[in-house]
N, CA, C and O atoms as a GROMACS GRO file, in nm:
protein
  328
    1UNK      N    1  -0.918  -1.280   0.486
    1UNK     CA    2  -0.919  -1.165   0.574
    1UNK      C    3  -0.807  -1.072   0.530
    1UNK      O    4  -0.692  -1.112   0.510
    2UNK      N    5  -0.852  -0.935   0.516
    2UNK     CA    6  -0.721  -0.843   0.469
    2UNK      C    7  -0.738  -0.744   0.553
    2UNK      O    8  -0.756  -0.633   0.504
    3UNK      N    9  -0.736  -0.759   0.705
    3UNK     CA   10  -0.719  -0.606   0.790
    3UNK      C   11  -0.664  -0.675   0.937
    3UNK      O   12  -0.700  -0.786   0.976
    4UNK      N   13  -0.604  -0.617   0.984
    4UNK     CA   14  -0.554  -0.656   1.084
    4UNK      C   15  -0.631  -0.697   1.186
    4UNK      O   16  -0.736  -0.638   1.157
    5UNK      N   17  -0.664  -0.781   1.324
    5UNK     CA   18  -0.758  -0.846   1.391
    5UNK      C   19  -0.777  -0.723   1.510
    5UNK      O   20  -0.705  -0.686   1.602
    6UNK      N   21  -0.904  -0.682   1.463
    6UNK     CA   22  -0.971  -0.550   1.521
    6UNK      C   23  -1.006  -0.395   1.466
    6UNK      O   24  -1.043  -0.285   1.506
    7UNK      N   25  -0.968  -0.464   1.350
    7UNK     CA   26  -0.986  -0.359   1.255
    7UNK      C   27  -1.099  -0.426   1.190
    7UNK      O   28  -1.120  -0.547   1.186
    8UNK      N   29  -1.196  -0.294   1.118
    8UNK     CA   30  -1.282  -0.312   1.049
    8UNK      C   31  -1.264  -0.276   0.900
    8UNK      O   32  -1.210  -0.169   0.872
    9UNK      N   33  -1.303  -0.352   0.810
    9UNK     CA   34  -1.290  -0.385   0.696
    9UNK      C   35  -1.391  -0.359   0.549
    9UNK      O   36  -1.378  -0.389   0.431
   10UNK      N   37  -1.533  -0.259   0.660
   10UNK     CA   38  -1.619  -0.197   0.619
   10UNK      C   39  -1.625  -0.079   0.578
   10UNK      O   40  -1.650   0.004   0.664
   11UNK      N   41  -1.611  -0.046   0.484
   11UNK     CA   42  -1.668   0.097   0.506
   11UNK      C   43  -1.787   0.156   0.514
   11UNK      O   44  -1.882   0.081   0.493
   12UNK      N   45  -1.808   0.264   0.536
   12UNK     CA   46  -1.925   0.318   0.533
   12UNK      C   47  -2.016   0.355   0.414
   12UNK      O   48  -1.962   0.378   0.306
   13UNK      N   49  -2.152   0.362   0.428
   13UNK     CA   50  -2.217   0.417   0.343
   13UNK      C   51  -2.209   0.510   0.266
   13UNK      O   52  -2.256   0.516   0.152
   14UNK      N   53  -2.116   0.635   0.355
   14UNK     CA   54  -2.096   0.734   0.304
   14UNK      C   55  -1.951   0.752   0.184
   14UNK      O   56  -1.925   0.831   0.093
   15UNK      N   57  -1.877   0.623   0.249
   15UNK     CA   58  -1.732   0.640   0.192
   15UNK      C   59  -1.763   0.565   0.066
   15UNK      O   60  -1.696   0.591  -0.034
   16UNK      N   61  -1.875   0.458   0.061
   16UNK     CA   62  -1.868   0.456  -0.084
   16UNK      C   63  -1.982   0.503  -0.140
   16UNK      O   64  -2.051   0.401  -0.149
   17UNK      N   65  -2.033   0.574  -0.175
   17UNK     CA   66  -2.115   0.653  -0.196
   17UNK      C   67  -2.066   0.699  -0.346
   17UNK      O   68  -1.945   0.724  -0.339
   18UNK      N   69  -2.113   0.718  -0.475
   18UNK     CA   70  -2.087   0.742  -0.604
   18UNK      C   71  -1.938   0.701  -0.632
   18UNK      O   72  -1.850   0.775  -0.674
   19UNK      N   73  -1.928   0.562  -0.598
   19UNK     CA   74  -1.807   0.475  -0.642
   19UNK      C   75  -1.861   0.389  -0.738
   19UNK      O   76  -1.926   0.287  -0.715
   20UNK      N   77  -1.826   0.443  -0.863
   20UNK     CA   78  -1.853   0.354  -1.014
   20UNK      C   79  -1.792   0.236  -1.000
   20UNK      O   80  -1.793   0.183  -1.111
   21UNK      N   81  -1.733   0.157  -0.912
   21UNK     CA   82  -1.604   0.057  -0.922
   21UNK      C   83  -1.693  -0.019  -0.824
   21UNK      O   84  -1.652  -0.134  -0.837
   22UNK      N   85  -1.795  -0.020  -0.730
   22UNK     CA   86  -1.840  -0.109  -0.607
   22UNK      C   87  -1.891  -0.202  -0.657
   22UNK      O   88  -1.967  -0.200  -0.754
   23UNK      N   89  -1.849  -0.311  -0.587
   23UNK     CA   90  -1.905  -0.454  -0.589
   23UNK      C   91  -1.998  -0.482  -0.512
   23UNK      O   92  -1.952  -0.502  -0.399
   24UNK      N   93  -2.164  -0.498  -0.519
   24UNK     CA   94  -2.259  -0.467  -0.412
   24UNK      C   95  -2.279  -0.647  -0.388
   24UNK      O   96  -2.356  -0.677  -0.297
   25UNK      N   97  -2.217  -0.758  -0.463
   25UNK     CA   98  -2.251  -0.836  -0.456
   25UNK      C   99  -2.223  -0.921  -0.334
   25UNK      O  100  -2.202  -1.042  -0.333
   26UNK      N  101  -2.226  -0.832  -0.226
   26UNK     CA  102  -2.203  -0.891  -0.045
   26UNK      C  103  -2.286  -0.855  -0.006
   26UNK      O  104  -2.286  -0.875   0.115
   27UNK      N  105  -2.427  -0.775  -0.062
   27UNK     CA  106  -2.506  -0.691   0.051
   27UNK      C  107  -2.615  -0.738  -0.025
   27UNK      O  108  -2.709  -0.698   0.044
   28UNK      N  109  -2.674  -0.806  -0.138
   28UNK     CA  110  -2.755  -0.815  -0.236
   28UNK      C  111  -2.726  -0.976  -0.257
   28UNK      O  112  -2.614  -1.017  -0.289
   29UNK      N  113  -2.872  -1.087  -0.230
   29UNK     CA  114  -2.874  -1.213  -0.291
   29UNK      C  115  -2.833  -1.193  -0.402
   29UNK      O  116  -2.868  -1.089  -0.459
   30UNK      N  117  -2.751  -1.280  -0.465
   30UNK     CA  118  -2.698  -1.308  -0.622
   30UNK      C  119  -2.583  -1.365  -0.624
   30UNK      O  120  -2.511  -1.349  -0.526
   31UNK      N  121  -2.541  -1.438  -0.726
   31UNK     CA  122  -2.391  -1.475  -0.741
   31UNK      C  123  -2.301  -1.369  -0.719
   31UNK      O  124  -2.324  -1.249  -0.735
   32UNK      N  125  -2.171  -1.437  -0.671
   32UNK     CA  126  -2.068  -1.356  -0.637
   32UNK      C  127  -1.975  -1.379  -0.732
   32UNK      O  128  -1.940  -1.496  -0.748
   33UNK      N  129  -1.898  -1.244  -0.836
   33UNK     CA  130  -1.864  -1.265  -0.919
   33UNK      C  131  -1.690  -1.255  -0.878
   33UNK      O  132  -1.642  -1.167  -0.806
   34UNK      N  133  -1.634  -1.335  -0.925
   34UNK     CA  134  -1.463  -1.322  -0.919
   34UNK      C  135  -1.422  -1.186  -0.998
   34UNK      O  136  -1.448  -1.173  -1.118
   35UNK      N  137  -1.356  -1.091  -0.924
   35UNK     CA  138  -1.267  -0.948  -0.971
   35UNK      C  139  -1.177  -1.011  -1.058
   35UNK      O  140  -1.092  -0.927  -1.089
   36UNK      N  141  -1.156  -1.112  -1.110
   36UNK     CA  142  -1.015  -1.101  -1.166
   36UNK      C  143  -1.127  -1.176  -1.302
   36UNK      O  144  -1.172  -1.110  -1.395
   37UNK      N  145  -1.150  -1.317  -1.281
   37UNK     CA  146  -1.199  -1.349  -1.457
   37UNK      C  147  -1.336  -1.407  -1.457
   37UNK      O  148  -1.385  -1.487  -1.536
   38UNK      N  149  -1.396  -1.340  -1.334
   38UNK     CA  150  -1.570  -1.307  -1.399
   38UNK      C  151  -1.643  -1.478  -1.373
   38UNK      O  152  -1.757  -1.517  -1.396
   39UNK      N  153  -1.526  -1.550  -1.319
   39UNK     CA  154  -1.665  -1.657  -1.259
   39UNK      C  155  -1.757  -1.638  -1.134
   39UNK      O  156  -1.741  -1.572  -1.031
   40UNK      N  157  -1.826  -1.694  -1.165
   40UNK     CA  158  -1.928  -1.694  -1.034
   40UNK      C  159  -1.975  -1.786  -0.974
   40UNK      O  160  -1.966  -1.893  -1.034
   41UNK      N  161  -2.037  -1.789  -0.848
   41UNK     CA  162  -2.041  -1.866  -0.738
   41UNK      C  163  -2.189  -1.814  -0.652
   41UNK      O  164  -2.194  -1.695  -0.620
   42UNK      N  165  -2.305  -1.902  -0.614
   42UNK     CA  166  -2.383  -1.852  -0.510
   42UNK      C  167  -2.344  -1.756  -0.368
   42UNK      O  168  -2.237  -1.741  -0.309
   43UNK      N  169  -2.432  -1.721  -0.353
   43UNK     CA  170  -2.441  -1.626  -0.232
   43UNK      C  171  -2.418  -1.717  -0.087
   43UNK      O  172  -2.475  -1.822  -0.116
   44UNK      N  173  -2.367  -1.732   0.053
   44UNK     CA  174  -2.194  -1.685   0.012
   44UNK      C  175  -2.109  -1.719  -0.051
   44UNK      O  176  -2.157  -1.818  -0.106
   45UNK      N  177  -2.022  -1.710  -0.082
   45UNK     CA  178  -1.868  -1.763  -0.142
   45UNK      C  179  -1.807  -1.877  -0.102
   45UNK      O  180  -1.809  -1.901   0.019
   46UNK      N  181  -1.759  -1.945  -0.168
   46UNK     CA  182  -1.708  -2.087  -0.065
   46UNK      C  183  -1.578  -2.064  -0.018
   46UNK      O  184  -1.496  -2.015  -0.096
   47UNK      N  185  -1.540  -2.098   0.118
   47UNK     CA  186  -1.415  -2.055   0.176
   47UNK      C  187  -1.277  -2.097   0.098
   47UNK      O  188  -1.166  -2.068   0.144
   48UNK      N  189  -1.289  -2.144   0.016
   48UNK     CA  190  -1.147  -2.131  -0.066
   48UNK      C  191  -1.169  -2.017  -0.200
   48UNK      O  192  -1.130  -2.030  -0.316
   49UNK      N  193  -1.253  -1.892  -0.131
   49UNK     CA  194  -1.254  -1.820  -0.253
   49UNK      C  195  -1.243  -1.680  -0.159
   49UNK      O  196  -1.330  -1.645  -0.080
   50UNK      N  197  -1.116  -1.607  -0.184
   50UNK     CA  198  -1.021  -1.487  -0.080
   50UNK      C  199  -1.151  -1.365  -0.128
   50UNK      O  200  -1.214  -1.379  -0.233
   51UNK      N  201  -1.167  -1.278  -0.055
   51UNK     CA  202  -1.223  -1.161  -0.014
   51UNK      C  203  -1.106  -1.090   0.026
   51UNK      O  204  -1.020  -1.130   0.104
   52UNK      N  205  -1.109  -0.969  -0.041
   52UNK     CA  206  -0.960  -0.853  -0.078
   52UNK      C  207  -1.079  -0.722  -0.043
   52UNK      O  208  -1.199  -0.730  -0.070
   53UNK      N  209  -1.029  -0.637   0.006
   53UNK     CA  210  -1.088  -0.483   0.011
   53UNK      C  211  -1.038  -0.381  -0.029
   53UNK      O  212  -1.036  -0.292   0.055
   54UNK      N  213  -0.990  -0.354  -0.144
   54UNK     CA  214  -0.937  -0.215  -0.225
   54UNK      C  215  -1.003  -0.091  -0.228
   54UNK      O  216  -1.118  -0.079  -0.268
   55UNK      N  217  -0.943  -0.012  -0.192
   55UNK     CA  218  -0.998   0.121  -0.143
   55UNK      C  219  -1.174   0.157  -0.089
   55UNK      O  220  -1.247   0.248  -0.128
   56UNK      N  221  -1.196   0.080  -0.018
   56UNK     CA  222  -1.312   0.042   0.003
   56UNK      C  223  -1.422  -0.023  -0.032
   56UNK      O  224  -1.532  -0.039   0.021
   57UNK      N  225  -1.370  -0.059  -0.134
   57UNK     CA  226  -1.453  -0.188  -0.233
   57UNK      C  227  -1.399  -0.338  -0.170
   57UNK      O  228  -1.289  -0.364  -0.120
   58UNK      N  229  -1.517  -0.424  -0.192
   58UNK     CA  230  -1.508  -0.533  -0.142
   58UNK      C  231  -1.454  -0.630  -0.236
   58UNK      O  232  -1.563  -0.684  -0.254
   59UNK      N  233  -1.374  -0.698  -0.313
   59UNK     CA  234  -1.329  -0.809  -0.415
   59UNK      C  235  -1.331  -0.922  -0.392
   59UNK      O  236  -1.303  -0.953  -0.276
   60UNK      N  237  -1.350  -0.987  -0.448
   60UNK     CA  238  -1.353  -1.184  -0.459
   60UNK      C  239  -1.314  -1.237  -0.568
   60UNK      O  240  -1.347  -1.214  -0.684
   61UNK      N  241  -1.222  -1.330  -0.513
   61UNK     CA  242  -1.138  -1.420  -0.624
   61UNK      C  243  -1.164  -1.517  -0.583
   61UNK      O  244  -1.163  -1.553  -0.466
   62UNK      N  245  -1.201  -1.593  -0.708
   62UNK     CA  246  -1.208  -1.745  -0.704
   62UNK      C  247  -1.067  -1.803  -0.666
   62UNK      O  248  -0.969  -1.728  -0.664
   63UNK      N  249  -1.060  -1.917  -0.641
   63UNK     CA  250  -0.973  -2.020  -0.568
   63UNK      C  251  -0.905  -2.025  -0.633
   63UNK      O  252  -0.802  -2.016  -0.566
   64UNK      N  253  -0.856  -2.043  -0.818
   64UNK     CA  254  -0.795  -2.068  -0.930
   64UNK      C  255  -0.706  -1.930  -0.934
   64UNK      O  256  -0.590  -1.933  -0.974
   65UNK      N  257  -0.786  -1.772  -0.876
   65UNK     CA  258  -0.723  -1.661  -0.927
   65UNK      C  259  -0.622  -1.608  -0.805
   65UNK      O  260  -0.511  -1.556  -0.802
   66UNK      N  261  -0.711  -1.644  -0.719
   66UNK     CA  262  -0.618  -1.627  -0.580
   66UNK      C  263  -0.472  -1.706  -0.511
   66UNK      O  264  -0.389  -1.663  -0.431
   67UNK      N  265  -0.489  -1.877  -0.600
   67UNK     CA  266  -0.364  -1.902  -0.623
   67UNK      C  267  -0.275  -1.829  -0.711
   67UNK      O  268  -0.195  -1.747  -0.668
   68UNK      N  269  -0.288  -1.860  -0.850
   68UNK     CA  270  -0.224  -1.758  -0.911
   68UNK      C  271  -0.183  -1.600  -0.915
   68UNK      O  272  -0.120  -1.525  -0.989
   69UNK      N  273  -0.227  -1.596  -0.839
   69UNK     CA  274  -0.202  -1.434  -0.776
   69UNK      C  275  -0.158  -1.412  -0.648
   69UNK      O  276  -0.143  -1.295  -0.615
   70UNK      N  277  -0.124  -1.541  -0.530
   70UNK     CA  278  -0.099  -1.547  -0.417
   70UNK      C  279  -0.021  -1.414  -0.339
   70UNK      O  280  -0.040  -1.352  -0.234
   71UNK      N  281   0.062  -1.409  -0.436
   71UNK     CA  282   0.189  -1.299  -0.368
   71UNK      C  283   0.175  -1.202  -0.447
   71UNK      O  284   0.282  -1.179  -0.503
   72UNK      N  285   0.062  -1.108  -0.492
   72UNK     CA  286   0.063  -0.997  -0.524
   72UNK      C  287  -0.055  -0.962  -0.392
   72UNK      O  288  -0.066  -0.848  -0.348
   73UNK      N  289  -0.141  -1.083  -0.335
   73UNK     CA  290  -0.241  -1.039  -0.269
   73UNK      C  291  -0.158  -1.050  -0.110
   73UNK      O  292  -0.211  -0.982  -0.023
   74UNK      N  293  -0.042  -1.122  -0.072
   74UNK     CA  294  -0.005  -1.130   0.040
   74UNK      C  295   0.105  -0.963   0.051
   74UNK      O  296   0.121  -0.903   0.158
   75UNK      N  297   0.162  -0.922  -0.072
   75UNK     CA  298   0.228  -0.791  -0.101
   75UNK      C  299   0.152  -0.661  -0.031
   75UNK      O  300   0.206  -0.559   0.012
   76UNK      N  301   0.019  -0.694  -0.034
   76UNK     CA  302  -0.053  -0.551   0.018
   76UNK      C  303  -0.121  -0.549   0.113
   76UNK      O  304  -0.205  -0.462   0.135
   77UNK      N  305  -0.080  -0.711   0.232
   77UNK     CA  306  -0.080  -0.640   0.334
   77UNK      C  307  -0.034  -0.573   0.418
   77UNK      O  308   0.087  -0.568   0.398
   78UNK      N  309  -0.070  -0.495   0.534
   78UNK     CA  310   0.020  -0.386   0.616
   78UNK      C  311   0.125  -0.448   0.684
   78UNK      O  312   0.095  -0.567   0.690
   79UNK      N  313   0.262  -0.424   0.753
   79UNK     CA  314   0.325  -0.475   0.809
   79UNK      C  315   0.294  -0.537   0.912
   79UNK      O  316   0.362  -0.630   0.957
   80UNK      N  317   0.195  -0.499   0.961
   80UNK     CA  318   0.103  -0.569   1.092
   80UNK      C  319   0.121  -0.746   1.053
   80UNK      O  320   0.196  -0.804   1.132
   81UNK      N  321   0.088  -0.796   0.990
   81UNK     CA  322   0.065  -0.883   0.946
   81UNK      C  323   0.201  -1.013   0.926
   81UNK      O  324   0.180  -1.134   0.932
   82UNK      N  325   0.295  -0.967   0.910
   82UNK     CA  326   0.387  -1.023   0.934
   82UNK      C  327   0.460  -1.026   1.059
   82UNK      O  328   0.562  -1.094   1.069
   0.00000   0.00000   0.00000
């Protein structure tokens, strides 16, 4: 989870709308591919694999990338959070 509890984490249709960068692979049966080194996983994700939302794009890291990356992904959340 990366938004504070009551916040929504969606955007709209409109906000991503001709975003060359979207990951549609949350809204569309298919493997879900890891943002960082391209493994994949069935439709849903298994809960040791983090869901990140960058500028309105949806991201998924496998379990392997999301450790190794722990504290660049805990860095961007809002102060809320702590």
């Amino acid at each position: 989870m990366t938004s504070p509890p009551g916040a929504s984490d969606r955007a709209g249709a409109s906000d991503r709308a001709g975003d060359g960068d979207r990951d549609d692979s949350s809204s569309e049966p298919g493997p879900v591919t890891c943002a960082r080194c391209g493994a994949q996983t069935a439709q849903p994700p298994p809960v040791t694999w983090t869901c990140s939302v960058e500028h309105g794009v949806r991201r998924y890291y496998c379990e392997a990338c999301a450790r190794d990356n722990l504290r660049a992904i805990e860095g961007r959340l809002d102060s809320e959070w702590w």
